[in-house]
C-alpha positions in Angstrom: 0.0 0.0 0.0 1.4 3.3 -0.9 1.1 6.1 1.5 1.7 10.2 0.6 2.9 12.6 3.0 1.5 15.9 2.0 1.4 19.9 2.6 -1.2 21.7 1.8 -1.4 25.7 1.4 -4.2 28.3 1.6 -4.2 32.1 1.8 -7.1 33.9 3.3 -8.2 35.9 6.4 -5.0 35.6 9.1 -2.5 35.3 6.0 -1.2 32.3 4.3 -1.6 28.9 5.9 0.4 25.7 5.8 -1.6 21.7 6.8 0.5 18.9 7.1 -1.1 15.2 6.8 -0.8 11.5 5.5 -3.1 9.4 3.8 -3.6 6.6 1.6 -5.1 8.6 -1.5 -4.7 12.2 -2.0 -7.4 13.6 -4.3 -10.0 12.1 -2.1 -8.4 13.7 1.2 -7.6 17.0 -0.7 -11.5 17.3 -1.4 -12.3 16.2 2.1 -10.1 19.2 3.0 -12.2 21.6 0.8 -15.1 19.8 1.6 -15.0 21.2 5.2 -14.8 16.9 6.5 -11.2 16.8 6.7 -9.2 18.2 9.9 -11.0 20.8 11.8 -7.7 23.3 11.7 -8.6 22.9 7.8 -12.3 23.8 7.5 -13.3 26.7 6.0 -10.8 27.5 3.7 -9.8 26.8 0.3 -6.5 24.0 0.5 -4.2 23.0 -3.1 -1.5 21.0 -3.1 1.8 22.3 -2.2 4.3 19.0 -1.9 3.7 15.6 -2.0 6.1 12.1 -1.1 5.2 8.9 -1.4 6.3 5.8 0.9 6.1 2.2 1.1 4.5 1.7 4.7 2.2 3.1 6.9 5.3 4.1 9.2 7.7 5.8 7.1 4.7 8.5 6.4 3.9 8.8 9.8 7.3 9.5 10.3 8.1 12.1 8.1 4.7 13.9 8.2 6.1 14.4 11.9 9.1 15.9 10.9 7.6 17.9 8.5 5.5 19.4 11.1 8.1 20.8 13.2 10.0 22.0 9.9 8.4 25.6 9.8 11.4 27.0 7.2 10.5 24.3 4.8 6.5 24.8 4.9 7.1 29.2 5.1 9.0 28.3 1.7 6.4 26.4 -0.2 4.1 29.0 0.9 5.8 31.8 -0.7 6.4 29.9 -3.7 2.7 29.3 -4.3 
């Protein structure tokens, strides 16, 4: 089973936004995002893509979605690339 790691972006009221997640199919959890079901830091805002990696086990996503949370310079530059 292939698993993505992903970071989403969204600009809006309180300035530009940054989610970070893992999941098992990532056009069905972007559109839960946008959909206002996904996390609740997410709802009510409009989320696309910023990055995505793909992994081999359930793990190794976990993983590095954690340490993509805590990397704040990498996120702050996909942002201002977007």
């Amino acid at each position: 089973m292939t698993c993505f790691v992903y970071v989403l972006g969204s600009s809006g009221e309180g300035g530009a936004r940054t989610y970070v997640g893992w999941t098992t199919d990532l056009d069905r959890r972007l559109a839960a995002h946008n959909a206002g079901t996904g996390a609740r830091s997410t709802r009510g805002r409009a989320w696309i893509l910023l990055y995505a990696e793909a992994y081999q086990s359930r793990g190794e996503a976990m993983s590095r979605e954690w340490h993509l949370k805590r990397d704040r310079k990498f996120r702050k530059m996909l942002s201002e690339g977007a």
